[in-house]
Steps between C-alpha positions, in 0.01 A plus 500: 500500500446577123902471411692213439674248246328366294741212451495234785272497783570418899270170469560169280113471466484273191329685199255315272305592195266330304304565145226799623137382437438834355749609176654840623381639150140532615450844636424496895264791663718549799440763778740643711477619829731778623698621172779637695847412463461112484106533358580781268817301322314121476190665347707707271695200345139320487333773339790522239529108425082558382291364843215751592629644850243668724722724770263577817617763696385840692281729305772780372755180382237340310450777318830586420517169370224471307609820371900476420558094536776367706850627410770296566838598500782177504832404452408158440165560305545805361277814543157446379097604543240237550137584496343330751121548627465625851224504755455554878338148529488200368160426260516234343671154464871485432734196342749607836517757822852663560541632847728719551484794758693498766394283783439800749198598232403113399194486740324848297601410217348164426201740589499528085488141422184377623492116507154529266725678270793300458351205364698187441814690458841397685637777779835568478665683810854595371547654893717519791528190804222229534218585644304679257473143348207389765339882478468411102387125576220625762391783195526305192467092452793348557534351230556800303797618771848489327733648744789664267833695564681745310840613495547826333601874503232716417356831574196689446628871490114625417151375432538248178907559480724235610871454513688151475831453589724292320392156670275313285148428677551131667173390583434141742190341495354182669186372662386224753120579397468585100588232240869494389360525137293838572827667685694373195275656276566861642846424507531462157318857438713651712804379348341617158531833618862458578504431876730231687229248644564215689226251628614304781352232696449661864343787535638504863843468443510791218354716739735476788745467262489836351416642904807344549727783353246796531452483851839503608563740265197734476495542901840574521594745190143716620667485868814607389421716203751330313517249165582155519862545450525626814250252705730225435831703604436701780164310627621192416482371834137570577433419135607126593284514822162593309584213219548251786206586644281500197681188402354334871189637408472351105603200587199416750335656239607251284660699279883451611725758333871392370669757681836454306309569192321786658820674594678438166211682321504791734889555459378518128245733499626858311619696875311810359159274543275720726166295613133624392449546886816722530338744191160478689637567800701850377222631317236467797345247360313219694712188540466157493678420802157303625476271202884411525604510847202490701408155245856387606383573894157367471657183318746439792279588804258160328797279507641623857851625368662768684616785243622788705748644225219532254229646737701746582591576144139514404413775814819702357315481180159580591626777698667668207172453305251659811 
């Protein structure tokens, strides 16, 4: 899901912040992996705020990159071109890894990062569900892994042109295996570039937290072909099914959502809202119904909970996507 407020958030995950070891003046090489809608707009603002951004992408994008920049067009940031570099792999050591294709390319694209190449650098998956997390941790050293969400509108409407909604970019970040200093330290540069960045204390519960509105609502508004408005009116009922269900399954999990405060945020969310997986979905795109329902499945099926209404969701889904 790519669209909601930016205000409050369905989980009361305590935030913390402490002084960065790094001052965010200091310019950071940072690559980024899959400038698309969500690449494309964080490597923009970096670019723009000074950092050296290296985009890696397919052959014909890098070059229209390396060519043109990355044009941004924003109601929040304004319209803008960054020059960025751009390559089809990565070759040489960077300060931080952005990943950000969709999961249903992850596996080819980390193809362009070799682990010789990356160096010391953190790896940042801003991506869909949970279990690209161990993928990255069995690639890269763990302690470079710093699992990250993002909430945000944005588009890429052609190779190095991307278009932000209104929402500000609200990034999470948080960590069981790098230093709290090191994830504080990108923090801070992404907050230099104007982003929203929290750093929270379990990277476990911010996952599942933000799975806890998208899957409800990216499963059913791709079923349906409708925005969110409308899940929560007319499919309200098996809306409330598939959030008691995932709630089951978090909650073994260990990730127990506050279902009250899940609900009041989804009554909140603008009722024109239509989910990434919706627009993928309607322009024959591949979906990510594997990474966010079949997760959800995989996740239950470990802990031995029964979840009927959502396994029958995610089939509707998958079908529509075949």
């Amino acid at each position: 899901m790519t669209k909601t407020p930016d205000s409050t958030t369905p989980d009361s995950t305590t935030r913390t912040s402490t002084t960065p070891s790094t001052p965010a003046s200091t310019p950071w090489t940072i690559a980024v992996l899959g400038p698309g809608g969500v690449g494309g707009l964080v490597a923009g603002l970096l670019a723009r705020a000074g950092h050296r951004v290296i985009c890696l992408a397919r052959e014909e994008t890098a070059a229209v990159l390396a060519e043109r920049g990355l044009t941004v067009r924003s109601g929040t940031f304004g319209d803008f071109t960054a020059r960025v570099q751009a390559d089809t792999e990565l070759r040489e050591p960077v300060d931080a890894l952005i990943v950000a294709p969709k999961e249903t390319g992850l596996r080819s694209a980390l193809e362009r990062v070799p682990r010789e190449a990356l160096g010391a650098g953190l790896v940042v998956p801003l991506l869909n569900g949970f279990e690209h997390v161990d993928v990255l941790r069995g690639r890269y050293p763990a302690e470079q892994v710093v699992p990250g969400t993002i909430r945000v509108e944005s588009t890429r409407v052609g190779p190095g042109v991307i278009e932000h909604g209104g929402l500000s970019a609200r990034i999470e970040l948080a960590s069981s295996t790098v230093p709290h200093a090191r994830v504080e330290a990108f923090a801070e540069v992404l907050r230099g570039a104007g982003q929203q960045v929290d750093v929270l204390p379990d990277e476990t519960a911010m996952l599942w937290g933000k799975l806890s509105f998208l899957l409800p609502m990216a499963l059913l508004s791709t079923r349906y072909g409708v925005p969110v408005g409308e899940v929560r009116t007319v499919h309200r009922d098996r809306m409330l099914a598939v959030i008691g269900e995932f709630a089951e399954v978090a909650a073994a999990q260990g990730a127990p959502p506050d279902v009250p405060a899940l609900l009041k945020f989804v009554d909140a969310v603008p009722e024109a809202t239509r989910s990434s997986m919706q627009r993928d979905a309607e322009a024959g795109r591949p979906i990510e119904v594997d990474a966010i329902g079949g997760a959800l499945l995989r996740a239950a099926d470990r802990h031995g909970i029964d979840v009927p209404e959502t396994a029958a969701l995610v089939a509707e889904v998958e079908r529509l996507g075949g």
